[in-house]
py3Dmol code that shows the C-alpha trace and the ligand (Angstrom):
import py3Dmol

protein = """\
ATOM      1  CA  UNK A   1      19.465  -1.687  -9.921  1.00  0.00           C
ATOM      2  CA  UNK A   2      18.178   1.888 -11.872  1.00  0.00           C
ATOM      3  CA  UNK A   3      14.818   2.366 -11.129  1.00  0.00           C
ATOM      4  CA  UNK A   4      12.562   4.889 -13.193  1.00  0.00           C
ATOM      5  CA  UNK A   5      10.574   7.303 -11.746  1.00  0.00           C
ATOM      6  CA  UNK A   6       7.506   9.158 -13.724  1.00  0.00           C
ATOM      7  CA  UNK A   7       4.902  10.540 -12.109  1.00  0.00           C
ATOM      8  CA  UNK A   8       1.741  12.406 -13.765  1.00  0.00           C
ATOM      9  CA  UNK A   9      -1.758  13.134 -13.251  1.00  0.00           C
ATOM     10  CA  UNK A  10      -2.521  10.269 -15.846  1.00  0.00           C
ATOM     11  CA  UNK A  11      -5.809  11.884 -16.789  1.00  0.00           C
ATOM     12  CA  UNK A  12      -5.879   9.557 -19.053  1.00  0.00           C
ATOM     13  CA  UNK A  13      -2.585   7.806 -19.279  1.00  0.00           C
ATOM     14  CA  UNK A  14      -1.978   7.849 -23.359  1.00  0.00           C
ATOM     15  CA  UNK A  15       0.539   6.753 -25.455  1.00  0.00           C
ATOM     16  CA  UNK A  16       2.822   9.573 -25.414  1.00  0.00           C
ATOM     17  CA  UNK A  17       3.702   8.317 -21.410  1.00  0.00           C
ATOM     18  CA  UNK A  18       4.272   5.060 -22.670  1.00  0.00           C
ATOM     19  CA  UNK A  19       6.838   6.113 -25.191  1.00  0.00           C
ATOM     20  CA  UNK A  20       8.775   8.029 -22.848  1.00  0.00           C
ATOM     21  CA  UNK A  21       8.827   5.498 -20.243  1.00  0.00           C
ATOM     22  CA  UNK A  22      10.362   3.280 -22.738  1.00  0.00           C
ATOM     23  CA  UNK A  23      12.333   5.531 -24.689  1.00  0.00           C
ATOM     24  CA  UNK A  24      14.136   6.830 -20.957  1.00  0.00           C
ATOM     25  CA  UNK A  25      14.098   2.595 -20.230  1.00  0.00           C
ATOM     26  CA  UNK A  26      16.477   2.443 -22.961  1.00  0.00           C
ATOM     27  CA  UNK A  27      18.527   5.151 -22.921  1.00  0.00           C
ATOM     28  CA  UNK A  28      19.405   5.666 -19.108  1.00  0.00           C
ATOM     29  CA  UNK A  29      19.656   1.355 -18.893  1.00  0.00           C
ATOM     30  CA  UNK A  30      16.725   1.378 -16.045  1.00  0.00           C
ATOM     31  CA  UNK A  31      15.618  -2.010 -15.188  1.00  0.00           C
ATOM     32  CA  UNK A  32      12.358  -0.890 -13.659  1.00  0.00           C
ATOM     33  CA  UNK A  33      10.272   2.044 -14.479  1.00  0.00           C
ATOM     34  CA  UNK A  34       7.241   2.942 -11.622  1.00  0.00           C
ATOM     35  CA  UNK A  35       4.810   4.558 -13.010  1.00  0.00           C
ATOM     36  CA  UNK A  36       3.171   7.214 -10.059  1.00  0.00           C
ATOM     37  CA  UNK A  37      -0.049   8.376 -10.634  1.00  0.00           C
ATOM     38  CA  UNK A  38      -0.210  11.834  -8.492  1.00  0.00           C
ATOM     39  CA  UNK A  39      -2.427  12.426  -5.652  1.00  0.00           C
ATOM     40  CA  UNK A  40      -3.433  15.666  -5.518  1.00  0.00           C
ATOM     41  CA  UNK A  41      -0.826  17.917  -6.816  1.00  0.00           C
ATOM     42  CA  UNK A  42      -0.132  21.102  -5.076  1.00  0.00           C
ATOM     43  CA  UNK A  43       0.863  22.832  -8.340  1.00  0.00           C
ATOM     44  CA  UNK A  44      -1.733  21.317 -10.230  1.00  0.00           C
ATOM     45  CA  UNK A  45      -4.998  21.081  -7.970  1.00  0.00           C
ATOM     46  CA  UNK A  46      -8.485  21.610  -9.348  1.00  0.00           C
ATOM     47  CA  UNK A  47      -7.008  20.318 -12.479  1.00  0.00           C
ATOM     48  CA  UNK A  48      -7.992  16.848 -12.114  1.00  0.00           C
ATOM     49  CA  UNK A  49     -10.990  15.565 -13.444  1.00  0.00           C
ATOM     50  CA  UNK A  50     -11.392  11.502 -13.218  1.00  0.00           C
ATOM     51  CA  UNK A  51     -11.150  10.282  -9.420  1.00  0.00           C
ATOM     52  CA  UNK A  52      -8.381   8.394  -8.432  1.00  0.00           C
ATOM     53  CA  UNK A  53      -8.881   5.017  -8.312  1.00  0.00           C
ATOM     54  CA  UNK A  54     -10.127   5.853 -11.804  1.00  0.00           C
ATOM     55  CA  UNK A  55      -6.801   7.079 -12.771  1.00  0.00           C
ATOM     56  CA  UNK A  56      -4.734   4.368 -10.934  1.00  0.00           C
ATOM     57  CA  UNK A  57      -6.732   1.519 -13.099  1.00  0.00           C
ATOM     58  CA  UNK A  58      -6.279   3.298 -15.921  1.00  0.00           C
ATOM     59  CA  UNK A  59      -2.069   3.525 -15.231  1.00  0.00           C
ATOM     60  CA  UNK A  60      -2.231   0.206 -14.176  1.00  0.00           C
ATOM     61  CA  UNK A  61      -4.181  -1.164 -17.952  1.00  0.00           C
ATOM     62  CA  UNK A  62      -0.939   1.485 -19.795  1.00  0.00           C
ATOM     63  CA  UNK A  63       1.435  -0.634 -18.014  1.00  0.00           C
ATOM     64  CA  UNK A  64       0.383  -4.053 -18.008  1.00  0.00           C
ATOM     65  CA  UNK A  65       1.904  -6.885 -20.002  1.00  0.00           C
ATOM     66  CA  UNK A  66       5.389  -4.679 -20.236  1.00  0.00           C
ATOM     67  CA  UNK A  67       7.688  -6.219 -17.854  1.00  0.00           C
ATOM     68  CA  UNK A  68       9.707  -3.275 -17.036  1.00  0.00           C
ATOM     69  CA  UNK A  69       6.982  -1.217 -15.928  1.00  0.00           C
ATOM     70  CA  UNK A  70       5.291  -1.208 -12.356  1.00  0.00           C
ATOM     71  CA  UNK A  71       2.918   0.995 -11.041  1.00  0.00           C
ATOM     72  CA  UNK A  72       2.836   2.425  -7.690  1.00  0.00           C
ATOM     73  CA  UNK A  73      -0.130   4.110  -5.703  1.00  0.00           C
ATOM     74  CA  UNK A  74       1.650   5.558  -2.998  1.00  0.00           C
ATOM     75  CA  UNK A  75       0.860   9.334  -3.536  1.00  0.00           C
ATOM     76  CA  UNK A  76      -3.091   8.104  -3.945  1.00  0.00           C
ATOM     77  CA  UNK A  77      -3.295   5.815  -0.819  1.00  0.00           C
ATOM     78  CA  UNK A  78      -0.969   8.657   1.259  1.00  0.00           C
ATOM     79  CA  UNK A  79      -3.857  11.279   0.411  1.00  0.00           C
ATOM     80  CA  UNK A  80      -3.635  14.523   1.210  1.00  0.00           C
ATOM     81  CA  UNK A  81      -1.319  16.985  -1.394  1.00  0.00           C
ATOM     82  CA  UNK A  82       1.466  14.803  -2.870  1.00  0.00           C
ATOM     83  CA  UNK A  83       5.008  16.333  -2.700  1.00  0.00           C
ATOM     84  CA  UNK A  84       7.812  14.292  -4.635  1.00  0.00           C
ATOM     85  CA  UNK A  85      10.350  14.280  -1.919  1.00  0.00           C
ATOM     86  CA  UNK A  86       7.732  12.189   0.542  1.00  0.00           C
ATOM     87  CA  UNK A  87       7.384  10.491  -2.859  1.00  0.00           C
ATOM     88  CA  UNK A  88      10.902   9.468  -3.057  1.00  0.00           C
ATOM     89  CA  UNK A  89      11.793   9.091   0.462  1.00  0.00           C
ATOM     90  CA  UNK A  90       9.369   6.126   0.650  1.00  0.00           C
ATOM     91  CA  UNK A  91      10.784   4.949  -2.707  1.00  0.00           C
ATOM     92  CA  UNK A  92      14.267   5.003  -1.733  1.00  0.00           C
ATOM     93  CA  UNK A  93      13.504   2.812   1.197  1.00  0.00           C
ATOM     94  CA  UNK A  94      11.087   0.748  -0.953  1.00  0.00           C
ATOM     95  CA  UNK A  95      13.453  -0.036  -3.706  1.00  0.00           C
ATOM     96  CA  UNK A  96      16.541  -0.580  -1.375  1.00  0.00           C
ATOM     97  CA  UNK A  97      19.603   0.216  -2.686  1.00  0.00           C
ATOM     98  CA  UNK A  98      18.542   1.263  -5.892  1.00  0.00           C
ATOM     99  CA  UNK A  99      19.522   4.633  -8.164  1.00  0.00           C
ATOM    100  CA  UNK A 100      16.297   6.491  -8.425  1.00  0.00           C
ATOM    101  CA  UNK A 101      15.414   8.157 -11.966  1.00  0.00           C
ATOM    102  CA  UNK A 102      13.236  11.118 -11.437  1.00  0.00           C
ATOM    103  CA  UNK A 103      11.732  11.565 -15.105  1.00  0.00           C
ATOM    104  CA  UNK A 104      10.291  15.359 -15.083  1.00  0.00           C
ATOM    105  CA  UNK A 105       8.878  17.417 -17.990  1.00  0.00           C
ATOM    106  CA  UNK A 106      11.058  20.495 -18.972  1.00  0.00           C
ATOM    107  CA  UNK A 107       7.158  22.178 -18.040  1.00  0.00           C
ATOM    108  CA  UNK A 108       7.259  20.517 -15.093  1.00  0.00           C
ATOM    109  CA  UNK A 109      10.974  21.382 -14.054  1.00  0.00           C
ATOM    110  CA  UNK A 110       9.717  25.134 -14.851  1.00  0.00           C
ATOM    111  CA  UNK A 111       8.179  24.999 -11.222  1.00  0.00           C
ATOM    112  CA  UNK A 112      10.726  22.829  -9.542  1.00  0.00           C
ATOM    113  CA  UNK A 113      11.946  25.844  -7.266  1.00  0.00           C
ATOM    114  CA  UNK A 114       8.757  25.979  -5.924  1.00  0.00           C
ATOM    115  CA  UNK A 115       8.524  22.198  -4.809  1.00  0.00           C
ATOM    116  CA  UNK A 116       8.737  21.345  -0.994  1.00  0.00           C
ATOM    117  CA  UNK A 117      12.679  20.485  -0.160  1.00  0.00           C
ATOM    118  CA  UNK A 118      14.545  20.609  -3.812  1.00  0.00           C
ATOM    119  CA  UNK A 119      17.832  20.048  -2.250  1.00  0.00           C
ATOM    120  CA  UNK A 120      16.484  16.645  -0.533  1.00  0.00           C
ATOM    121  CA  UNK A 121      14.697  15.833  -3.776  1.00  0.00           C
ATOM    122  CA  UNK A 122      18.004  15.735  -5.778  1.00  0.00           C
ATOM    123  CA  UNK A 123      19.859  14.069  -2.926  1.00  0.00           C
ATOM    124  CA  UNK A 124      17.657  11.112  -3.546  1.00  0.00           C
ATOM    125  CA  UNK A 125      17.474  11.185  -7.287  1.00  0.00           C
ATOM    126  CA  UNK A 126      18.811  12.461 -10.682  1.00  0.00           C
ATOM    127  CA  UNK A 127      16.751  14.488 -12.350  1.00  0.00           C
ATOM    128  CA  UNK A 128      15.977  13.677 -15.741  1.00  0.00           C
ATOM    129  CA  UNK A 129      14.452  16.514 -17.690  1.00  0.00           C
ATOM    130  CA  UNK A 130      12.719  15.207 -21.043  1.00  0.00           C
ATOM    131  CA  UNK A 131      12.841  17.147 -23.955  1.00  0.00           C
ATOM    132  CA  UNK A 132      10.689  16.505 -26.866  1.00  0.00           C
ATOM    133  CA  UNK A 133      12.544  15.772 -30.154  1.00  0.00           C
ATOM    134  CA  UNK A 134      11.581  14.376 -33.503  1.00  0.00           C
ATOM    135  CA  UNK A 135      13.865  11.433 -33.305  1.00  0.00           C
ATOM    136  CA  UNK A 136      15.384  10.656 -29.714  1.00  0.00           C
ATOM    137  CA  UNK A 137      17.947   8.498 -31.375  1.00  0.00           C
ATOM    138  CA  UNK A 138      19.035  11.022 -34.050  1.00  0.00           C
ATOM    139  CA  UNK A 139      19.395  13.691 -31.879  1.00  0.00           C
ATOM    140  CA  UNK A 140      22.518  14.789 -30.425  1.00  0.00           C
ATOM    141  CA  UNK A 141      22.528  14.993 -26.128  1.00  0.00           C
ATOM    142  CA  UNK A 142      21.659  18.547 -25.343  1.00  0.00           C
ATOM    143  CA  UNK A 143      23.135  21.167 -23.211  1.00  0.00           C
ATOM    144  CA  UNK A 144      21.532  22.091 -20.150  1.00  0.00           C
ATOM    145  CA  UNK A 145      20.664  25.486 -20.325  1.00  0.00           C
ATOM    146  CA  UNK A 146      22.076  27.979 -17.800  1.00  0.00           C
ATOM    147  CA  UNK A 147      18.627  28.261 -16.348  1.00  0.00           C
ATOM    148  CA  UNK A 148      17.895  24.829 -15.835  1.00  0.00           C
ATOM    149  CA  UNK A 149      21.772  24.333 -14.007  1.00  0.00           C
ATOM    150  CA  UNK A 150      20.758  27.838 -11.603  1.00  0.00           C
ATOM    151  CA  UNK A 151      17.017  26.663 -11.331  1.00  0.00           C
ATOM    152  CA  UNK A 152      17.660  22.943  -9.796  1.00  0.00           C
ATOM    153  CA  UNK A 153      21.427  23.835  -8.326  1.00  0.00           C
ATOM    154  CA  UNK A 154      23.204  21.878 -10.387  1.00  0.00           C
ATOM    155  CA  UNK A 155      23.086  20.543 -14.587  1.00  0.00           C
ATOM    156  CA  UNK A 156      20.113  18.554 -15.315  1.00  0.00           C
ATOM    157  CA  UNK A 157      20.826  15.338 -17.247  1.00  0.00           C
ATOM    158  CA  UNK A 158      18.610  15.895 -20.297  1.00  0.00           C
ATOM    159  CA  UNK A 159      16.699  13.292 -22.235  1.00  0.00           C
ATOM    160  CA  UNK A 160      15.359  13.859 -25.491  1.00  0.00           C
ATOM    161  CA  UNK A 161      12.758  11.762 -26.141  1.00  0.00           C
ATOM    162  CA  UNK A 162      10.455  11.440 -29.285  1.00  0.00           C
ATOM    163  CA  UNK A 163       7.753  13.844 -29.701  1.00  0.00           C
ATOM    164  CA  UNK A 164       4.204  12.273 -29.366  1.00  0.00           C
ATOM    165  CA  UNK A 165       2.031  14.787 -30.042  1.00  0.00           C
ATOM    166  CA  UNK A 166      -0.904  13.150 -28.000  1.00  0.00           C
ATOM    167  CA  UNK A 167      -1.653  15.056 -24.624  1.00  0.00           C
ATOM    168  CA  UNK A 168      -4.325  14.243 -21.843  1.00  0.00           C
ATOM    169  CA  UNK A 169      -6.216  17.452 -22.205  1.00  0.00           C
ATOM    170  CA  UNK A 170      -6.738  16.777 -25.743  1.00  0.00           C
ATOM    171  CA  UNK A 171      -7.536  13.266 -25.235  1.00  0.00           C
ATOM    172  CA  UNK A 172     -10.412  14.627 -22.406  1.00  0.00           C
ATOM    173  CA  UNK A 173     -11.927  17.028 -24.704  1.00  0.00           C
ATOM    174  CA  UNK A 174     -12.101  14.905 -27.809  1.00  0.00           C
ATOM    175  CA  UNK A 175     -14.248  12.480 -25.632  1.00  0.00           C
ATOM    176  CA  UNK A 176     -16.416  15.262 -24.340  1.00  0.00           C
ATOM    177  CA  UNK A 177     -16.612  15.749 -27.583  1.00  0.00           C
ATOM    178  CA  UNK A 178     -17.937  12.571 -28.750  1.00  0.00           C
ATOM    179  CA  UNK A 179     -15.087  11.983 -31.202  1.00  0.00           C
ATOM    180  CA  UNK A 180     -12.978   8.705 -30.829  1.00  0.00           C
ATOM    181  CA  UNK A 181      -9.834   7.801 -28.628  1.00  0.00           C
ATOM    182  CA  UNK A 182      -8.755   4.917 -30.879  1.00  0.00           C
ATOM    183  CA  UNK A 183      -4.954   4.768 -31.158  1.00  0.00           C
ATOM    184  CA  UNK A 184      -4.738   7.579 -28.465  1.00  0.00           C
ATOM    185  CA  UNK A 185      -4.644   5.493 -25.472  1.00  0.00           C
ATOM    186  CA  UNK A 186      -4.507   1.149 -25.396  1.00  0.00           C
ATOM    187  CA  UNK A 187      -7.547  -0.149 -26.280  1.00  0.00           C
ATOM    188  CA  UNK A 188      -7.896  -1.280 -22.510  1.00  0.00           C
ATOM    189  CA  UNK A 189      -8.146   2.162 -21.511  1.00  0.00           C
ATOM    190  CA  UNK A 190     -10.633   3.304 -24.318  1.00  0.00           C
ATOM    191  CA  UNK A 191     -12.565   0.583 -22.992  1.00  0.00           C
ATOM    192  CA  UNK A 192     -12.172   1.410 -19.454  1.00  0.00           C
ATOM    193  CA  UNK A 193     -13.200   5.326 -20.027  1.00  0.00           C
ATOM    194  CA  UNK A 194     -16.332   4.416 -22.081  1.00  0.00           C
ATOM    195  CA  UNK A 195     -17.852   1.911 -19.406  1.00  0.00           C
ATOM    196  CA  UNK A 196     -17.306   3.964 -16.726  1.00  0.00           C
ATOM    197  CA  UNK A 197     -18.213   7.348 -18.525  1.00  0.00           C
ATOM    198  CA  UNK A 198     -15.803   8.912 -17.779  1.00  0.00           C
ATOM    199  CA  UNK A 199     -14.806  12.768 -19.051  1.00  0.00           C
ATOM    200  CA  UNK A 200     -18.118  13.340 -20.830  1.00  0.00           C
TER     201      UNK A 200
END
"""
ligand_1 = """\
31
LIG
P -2.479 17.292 -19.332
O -2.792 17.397 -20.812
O -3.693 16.988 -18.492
O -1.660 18.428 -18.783
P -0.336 15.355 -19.903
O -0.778 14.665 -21.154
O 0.768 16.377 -20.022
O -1.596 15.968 -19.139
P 0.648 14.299 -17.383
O 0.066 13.144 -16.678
O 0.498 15.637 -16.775
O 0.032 14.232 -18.876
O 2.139 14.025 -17.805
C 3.088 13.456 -16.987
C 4.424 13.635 -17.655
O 4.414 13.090 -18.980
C 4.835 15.089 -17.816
O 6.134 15.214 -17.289
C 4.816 15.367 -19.287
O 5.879 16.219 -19.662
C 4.988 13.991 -19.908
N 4.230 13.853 -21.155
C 2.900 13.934 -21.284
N 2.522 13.765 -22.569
C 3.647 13.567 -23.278
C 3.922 13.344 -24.681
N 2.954 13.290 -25.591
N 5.208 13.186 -25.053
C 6.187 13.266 -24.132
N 6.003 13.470 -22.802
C 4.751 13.633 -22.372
"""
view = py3Dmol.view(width=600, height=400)
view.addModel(protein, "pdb")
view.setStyle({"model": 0}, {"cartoon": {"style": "trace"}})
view.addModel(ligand_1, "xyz")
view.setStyle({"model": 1}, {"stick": {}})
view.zoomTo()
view.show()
């Protein structure tokens, strides 16, 4: 069994995340991909702006009807600052037996030096670092970058996936904004944000 791991803030989950999930589905042959919506994120805290639970429906409406996808709330119910290898750990026992995924942004990897036991972290799971490209399936498999191999101790298996260019910060203002999320997010999610007014 390859299991997919891609966790985010989800602040609003859009359609970009749901690309990726599927593109890296399909081109590492995972037969699950968990979704992890992030606790509080020691790199990223005070960045947040919908609650939790608020963010966990919301993952939870992106993934629903796909088969493949699952979505986990560990890092929310654990509290406290989320750090991937406590993450994984509890995955890895979870999903016994099981190749782990870890899908992480080549912004995200930027930082990964600075995450809490990087050595465990890759002992658990490959890291996947995406890299946006215009077409995932015409584009050759990059190099990893001397930086990337020194940074995580070892070469990153890259994927490139298709460049969405939808993010969650954009998707927050434009409803602060008053303008419309249509096509941005599922429909389910539009909905969800309006009724419960959220980001204005
Ligand atoms: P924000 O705008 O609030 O920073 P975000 O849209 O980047 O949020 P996150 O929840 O932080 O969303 O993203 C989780 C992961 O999804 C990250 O690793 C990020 O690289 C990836 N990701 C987000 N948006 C896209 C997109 N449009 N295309 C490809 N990958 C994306």
């Amino acid at each position: 069994m390859r299991v997919g791991v891609f966790g985010g803030t989800f602040d609003p989950p859009h359609v970009g995340h749901l690309l990726v999930a599927s593109d890296a589905c399909e081109a590492l042959a995972l037969d699950r991909m968990v979704l992890v919506p992030a606790g509080t994120q020691p790199l990223k805290a005070g960045a947040i702006s919908a609650p939790a639970d608020a963010r966990l429906a919301m993952t939870r409406l992106l993934a629903d009807g796909d088969p493949r996808f699952e979505v986990d709330p560990i890092e929310i119910d654990r509290g406290g600052l989320s750090f991937m290898v406590d993450t994984l750990g509890a995955l890895t026992g979870r999903w016994n037996g099981a190749e782990l995924f870890l899908l992480v942004g080549a912004d995200v990897l930027a930082s990964f030096d600075r995450w809490r036991d990087p050595e465990r972290v890759r002992r658990l799971a490959t890291l996947v670092v995406l890299t946006r490209a215009a077409d995932p399936t015409a584009a050759e498999a990059a190099h990893a970058t001397d930086v990337d191999h020194a940074l995580i101790g070892g070469p990153p298996q890259r994927l490139r996936t298709r460049r969405v260019d939808v993010s969650s910060t954009e998707i927050r203002s434009r409803v602060r904004a008053g303008l419309s999320i249509r096509g941005f997010v599922p429909e389910s999610v539009a909905d969800f944000i309006e009724s419960a007014g959220l980001y204005r």
